[in-house]
C-alpha positions in Angstrom: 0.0 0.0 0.0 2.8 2.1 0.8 4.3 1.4 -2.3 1.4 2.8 -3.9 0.9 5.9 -2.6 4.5 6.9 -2.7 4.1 6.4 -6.4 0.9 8.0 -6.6 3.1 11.3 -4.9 6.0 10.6 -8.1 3.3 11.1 -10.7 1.5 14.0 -8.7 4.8 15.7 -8.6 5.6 14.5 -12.2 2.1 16.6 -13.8 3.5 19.9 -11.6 6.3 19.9 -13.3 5.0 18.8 -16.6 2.4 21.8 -16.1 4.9 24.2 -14.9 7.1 23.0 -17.9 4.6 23.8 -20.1 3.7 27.4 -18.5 7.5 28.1 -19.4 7.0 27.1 -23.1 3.8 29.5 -23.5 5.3 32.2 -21.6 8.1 31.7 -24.4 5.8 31.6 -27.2 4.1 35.3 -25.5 7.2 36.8 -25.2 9.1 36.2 -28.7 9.3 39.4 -30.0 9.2 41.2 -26.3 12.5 43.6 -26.4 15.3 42.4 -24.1 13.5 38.4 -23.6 15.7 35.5 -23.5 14.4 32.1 -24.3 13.5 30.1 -21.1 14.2 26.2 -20.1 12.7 24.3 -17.8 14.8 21.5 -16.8 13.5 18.3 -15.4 15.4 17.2 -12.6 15.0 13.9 -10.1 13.8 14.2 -6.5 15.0 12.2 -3.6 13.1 10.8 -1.3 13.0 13.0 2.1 13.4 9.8 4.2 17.4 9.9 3.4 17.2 6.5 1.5 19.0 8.7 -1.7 15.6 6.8 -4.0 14.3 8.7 -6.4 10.9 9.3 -6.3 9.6 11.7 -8.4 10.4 15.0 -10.7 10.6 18.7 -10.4 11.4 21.5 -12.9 13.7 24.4 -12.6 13.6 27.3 -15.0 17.1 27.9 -16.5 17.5 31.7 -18.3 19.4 31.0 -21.8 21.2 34.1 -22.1 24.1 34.0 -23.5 26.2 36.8 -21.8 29.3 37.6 -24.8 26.4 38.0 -26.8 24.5 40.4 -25.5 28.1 42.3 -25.0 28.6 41.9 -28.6 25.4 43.6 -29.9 25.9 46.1 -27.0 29.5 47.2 -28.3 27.9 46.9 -32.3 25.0 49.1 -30.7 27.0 51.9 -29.6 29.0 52.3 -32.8 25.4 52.0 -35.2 24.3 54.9 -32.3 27.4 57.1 -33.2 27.2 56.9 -37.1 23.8 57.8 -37.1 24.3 60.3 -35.2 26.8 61.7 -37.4 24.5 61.7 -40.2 21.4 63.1 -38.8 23.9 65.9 -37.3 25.7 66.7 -40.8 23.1 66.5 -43.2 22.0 70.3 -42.4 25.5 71.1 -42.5 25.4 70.0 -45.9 23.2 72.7 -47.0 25.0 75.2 -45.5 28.4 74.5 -47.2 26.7 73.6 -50.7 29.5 74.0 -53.4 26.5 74.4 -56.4 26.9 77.5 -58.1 23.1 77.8 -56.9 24.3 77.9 -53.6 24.3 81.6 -51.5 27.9 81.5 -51.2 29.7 80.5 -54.4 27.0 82.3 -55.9 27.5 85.9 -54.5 30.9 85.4 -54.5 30.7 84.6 -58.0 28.6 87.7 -58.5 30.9 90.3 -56.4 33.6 89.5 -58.8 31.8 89.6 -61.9 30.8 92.7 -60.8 34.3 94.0 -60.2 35.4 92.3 -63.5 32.3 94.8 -64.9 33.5 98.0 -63.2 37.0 97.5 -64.1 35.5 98.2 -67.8 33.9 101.5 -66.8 35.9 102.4 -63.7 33.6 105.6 -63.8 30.7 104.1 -64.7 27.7 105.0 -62.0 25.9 102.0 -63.0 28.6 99.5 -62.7 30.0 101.0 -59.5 26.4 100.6 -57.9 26.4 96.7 -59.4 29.3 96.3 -56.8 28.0 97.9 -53.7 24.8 95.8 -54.8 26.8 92.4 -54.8 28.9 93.1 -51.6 25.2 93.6 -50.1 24.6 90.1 -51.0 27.8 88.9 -50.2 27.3 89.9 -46.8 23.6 88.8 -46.5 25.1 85.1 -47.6 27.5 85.0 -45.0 25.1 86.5 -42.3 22.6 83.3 -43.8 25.0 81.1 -43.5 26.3 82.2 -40.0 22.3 81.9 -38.6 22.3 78.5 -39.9 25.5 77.4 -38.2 23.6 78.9 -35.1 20.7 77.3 -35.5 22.7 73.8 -35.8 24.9 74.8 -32.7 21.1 75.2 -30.8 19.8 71.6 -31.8 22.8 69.9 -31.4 23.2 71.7 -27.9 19.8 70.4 -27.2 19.9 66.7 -28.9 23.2 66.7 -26.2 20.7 67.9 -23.7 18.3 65.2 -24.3 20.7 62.1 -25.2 22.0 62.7 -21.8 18.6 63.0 -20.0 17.6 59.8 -22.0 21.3 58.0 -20.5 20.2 58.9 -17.0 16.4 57.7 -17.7 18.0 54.2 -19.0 20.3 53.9 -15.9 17.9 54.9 -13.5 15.8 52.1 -15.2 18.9 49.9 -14.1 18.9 51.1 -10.6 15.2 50.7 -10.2 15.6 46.6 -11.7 18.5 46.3 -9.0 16.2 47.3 -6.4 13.6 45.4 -7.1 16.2 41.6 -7.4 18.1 43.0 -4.4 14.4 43.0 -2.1 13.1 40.0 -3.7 16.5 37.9 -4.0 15.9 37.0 -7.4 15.1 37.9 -11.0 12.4 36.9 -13.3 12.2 36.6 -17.0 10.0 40.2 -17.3 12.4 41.7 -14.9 15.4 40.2 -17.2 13.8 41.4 -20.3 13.5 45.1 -19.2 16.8 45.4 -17.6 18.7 43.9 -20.7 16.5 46.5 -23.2 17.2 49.2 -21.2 20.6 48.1 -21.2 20.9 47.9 -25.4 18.8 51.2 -25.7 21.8 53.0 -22.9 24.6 51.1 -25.1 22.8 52.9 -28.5 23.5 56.8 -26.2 27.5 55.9 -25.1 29.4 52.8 -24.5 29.4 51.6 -21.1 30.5 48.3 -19.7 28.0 45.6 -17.3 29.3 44.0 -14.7 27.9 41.4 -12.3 26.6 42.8 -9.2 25.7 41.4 -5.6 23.1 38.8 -6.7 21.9 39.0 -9.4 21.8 43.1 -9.6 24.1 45.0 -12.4 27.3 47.3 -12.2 27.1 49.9 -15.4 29.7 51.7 -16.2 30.8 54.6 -18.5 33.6 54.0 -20.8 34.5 50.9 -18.4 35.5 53.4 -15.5 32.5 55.8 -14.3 29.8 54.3 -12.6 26.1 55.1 -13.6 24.8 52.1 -11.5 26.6 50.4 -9.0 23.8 48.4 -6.8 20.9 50.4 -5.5 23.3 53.6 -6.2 22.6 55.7 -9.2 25.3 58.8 -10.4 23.6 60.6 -13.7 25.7 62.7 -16.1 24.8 66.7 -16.6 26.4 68.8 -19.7 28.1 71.3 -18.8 30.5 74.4 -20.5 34.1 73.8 -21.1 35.7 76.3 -18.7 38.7 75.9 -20.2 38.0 75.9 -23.6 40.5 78.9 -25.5 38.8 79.2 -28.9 37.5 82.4 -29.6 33.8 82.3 -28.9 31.7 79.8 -26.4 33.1 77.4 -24.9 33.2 73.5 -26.1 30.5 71.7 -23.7 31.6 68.4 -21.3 30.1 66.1 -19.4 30.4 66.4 -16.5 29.0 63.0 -13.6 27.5 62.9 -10.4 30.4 64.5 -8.4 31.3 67.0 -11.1 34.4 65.2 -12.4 35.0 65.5 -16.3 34.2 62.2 -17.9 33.9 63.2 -21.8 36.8 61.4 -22.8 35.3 58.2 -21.2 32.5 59.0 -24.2 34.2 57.2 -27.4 31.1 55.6 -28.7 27.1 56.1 -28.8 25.0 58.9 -29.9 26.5 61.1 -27.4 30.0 60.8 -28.9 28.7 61.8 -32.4 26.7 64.6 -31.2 30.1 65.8 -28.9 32.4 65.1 -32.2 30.2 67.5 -33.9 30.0 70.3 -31.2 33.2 70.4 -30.1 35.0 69.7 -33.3 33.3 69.8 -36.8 31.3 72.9 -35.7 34.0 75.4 -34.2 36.2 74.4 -37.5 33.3 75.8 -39.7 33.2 78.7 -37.8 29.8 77.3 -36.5 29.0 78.3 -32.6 30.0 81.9 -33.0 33.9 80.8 -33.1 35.4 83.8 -34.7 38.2 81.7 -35.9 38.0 78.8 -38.4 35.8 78.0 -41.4 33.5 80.1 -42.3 35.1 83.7 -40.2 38.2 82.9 -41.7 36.7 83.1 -44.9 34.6 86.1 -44.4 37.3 87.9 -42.6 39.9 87.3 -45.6 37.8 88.9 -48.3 36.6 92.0 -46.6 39.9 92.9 -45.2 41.7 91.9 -48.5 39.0 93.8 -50.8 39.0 96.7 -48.1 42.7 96.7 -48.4 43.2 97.1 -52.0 40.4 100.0 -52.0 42.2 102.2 -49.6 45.5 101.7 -51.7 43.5 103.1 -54.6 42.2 106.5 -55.4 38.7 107.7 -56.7 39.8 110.2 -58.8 42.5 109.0 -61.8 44.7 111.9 -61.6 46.4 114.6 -58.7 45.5 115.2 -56.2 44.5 111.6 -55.1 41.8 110.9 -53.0 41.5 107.5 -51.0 38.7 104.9 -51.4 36.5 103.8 -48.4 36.3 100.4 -47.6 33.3 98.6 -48.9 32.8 96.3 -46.1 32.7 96.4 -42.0 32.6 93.9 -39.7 32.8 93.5 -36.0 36.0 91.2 -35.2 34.1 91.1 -31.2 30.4 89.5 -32.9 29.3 87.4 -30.8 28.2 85.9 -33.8 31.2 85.7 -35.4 33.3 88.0 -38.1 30.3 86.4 -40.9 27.0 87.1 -38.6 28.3 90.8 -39.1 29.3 90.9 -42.5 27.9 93.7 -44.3 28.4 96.9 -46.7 29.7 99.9 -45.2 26.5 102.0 -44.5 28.6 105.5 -45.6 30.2 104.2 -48.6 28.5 106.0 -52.0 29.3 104.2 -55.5 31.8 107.4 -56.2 33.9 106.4 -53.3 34.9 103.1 -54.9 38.6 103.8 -55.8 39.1 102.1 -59.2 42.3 103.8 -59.8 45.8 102.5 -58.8 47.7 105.8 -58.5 50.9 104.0 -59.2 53.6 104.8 -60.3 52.5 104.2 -62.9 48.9 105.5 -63.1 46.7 102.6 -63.8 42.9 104.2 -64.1 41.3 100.8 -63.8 44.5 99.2 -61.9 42.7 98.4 -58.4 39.5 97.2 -60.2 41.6 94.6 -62.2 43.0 93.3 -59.0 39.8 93.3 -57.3 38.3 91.5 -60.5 41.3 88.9 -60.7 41.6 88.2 -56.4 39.9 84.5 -56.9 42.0 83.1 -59.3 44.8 85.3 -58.5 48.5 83.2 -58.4 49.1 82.3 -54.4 45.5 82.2 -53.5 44.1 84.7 -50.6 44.1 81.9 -47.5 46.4 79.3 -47.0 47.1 79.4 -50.6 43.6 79.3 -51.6 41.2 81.7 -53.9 38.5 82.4 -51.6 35.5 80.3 -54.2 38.4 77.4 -53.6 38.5 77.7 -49.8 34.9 77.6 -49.5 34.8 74.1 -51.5 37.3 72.8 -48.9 34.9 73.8 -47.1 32.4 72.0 -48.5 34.6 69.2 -48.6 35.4 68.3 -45.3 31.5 68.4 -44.2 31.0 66.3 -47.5 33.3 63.6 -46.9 32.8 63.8 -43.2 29.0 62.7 -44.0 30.2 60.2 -46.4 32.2 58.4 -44.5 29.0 58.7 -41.6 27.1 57.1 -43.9 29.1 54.4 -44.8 30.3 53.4 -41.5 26.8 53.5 -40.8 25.5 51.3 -43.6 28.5 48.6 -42.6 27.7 49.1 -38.6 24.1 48.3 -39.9 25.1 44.9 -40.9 27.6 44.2 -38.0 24.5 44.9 -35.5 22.2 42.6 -37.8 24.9 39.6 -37.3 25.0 40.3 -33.6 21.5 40.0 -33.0 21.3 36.8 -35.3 23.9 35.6 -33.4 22.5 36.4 -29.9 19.0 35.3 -31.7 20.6 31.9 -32.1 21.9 31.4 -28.8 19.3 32.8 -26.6 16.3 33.8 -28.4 12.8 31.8 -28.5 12.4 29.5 -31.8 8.5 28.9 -32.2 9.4 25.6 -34.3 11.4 24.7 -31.2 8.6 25.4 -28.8 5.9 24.5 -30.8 8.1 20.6 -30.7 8.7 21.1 -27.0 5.0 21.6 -26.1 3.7 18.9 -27.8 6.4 16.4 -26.1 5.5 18.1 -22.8 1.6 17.7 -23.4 2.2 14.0 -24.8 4.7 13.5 -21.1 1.4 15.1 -18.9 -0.9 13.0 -20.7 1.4 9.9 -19.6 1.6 10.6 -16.4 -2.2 11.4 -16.0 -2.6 7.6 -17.4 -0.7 6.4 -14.8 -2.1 8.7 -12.0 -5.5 7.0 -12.8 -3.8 3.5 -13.3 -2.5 3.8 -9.6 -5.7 5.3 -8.3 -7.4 2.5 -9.5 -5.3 -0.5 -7.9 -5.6 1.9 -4.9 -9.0 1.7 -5.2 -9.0 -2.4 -5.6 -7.1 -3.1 -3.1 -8.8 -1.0 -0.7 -11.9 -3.2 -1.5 -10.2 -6.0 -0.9 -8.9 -5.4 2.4 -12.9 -4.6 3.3 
């Protein structure tokens, strides 16, 4: 009788763990495409009998996580990269407009104009008409650069706030972290939700910068910035704040950092993510364009050059062709101290009349049209105007460096793309639910509960005849 009921306690414990078995393989089948899941096993193990003869006597199930953890650090570190590149591009491509080497462009274009229109004038020297054709170019001259110097602005602004809100998003994700650590640390264990959240809030943090995970007490987390700064270390969180580069020296603001819990300056810990890409652009691409109000670099540089140069050449001429000569005013002005920049203040001299424009290069010898010629033949002229550069030319390298700097964004990106995709097929393999594979295991799990019921009601009914016997 004994016999009998000890195996009527196997099969009883047998069907829990068939049923609990089979819970596991629908939760799996639920959570597939859940963001962060890891495929979960139950594994069947044997259970001794409590009366220390070292018989088994029945089944139970444990649930083992799959995760596989060099895979999830592998799409992690791919991640971070894929975040950086496409941060690149979405924070160039409005550069690209700016620096547009098409004749249709506002740059090349009035530049193109301003010395066609000296080229024109050095014709007529005293011609009214052509001489107002150049104060009317240099006023479009100007108004290009002042476009172009809003725009730069206006780029400096959203990338200053996409910086503003990659960060707030890194401390939402590791406060996310935190909050999971709490939760293991009072319970004493994870669960596969709990698992699922933590490692997607994990991948989403690896997309903003590159940070390393470490195993914690338990089963809690370390995360940590650039392998070195904690942004979770147990129940502790330490966000990140962006800050301004006190001891930035470029001429204008200041380069931003950013900055951790305790103040300390961690930016070079930042090599990869979103944030990286948005600080490559801030701190680097921009103040070289001139972008930022920098009144050095790029885009200053260029504006700068041209109105001194031209404003040079006209106060070495004279308005009038013969004694006594008189000197030419400059055409444009500018404000070295903009906070702008030199370009955001580019503009035509407000007192300058078309008869002040000093055509004439009083020599020796006399040249009537002499300072119009040289004004007309400045672009092209032999030794360039900057860095050995016509000023058309400068602006195209320019246009170049943002140009390749985008091309190259893009096809990192495009290749980082395809690294990610091989990750997460790799990770897919190695942790991730197969519905064929389910689909087999709940059948063979259904077919095992079946078995067992059979022989509960096998031994309940020689229970049941024996018991009648005995009466």
């Amino acid at each position: 009788m004994g016999n009998l009921f000890t195996a009527l306690n196997s099969a009883g414990q047998a069907l829990q763990a068939f049923q609990a078995a089979i819970d596991v393989t629908q939760s799996n089948v639920t959570n597939a495409n859940s963001p962060g899941y890891a495929n979960q096993v139950a594994v069947m193990q044997s259970s001794d009998d409590a009366s220390g003869t070292g018989q088994s006597v029945g089944v139970t199930e444990q649930t083992v996580d799959s995760r596989n953890q060099y895979a999830e650090t592998a799409v992690q570190q791919q991640v971070s990269l894929l975040g950086e590149y496409q941060q690149l591009q979405t924070s160039l491509a409005p550069l690209q407009t700016v620096f547009d080497v098409s004749s249709s462009s506002a740059i090349p274009s009035a530049l193109n104009q301003l010395f066609q229109s000296f080229s024109n004038w050095s014709t007529q020297p005293n011609d009214a008409t052509a001489q107002a054709s150049v104060i009317s170019a240099a006023q479009q001259t100007g108004a290009a650069f002042q476009q172009a110097a809003a725009q730069l602005a206006t780029i400096t602004s959203s990338t200053d706030a996409s910086m503003q809100s990659t960060v707030a998003q890194i401390n939402q994700d590791a406060a996310q972290i935190q909050q999971y650590n709490e939760q293991v640390s009072s319970v004493g264990s994870s669960n596969p939700g709990l698992q699922a959240q933590l490692y997607s809030a994990l991948q989403d943090l690896s997309s903003q910068a590159d940070v390393q995970v470490l195993p914690g007490n338990g089963e809690t987390v370390t995360v940590l910035l650039g392998g070195q700064t904690p942004l979770v270390i147990g129940n502790q969180l330490n966000t990140l704040q962006v800050a301004n580069d006190p001891s930035s020296t470029q001429n204008g603001p200041p380069n931003v950092e950013i900055l951790d819990s305790t103040g300390a300056d961690v930016t070079n810990l930042v090599t990869s993510g979103s944030l990286y890409g948005l600080l490559t652009v801030r701190n680097n691409i921009l103040p070289s364009l001139g972008g930022g109000g920098t009144q050095v670099g790029g885009l200053n540089t260029l504006a700068q050059s041209l109105a001194a140069t031209v404003n040079n050449l006209l106060a070495q001429g004279s308005t009038t062709s013969s004694p006594p000569y008189q000197a030419g005013q400059p055409l444009f002005t500018y404000n070295p101290a903009s906070p702008g920049g030199v370009a955001a203040s580019l503009s035509v001299n407000s007192a300058i009349t078309p008869s002040q424009l000093a055509a004439t290069d009083p020599g020796p010898p006399t040249v009537s049209n002499g300072i119009a010629l040289q004004l007309a033949g400045l672009d092209s002229a032999q030794g360039g105007q900057i860095n050995g550069l016509g000023f058309t030319q400068y602006f195209g390298t320019l246009s170049a460096s943002v140009g390749n700097a985008a091309n190259n964004a893009n096809t990192s990106a495009t290749a980082q793309a395809q690294l990610v995709t091989q990750a997460e097929n790799l990770r897919q393999q190695l942790s991730g639910v197969s519905i064929d594979e389910q689909a087999i295991n709940l059948v063979q799990l259904q077919s095992s509960y079946q078995a067992v019921s059979r022989v509960v009601n096998i031994v309940d009914q020689l229970t049941q005849s024996l018991m009648n016997m005995v009466q």
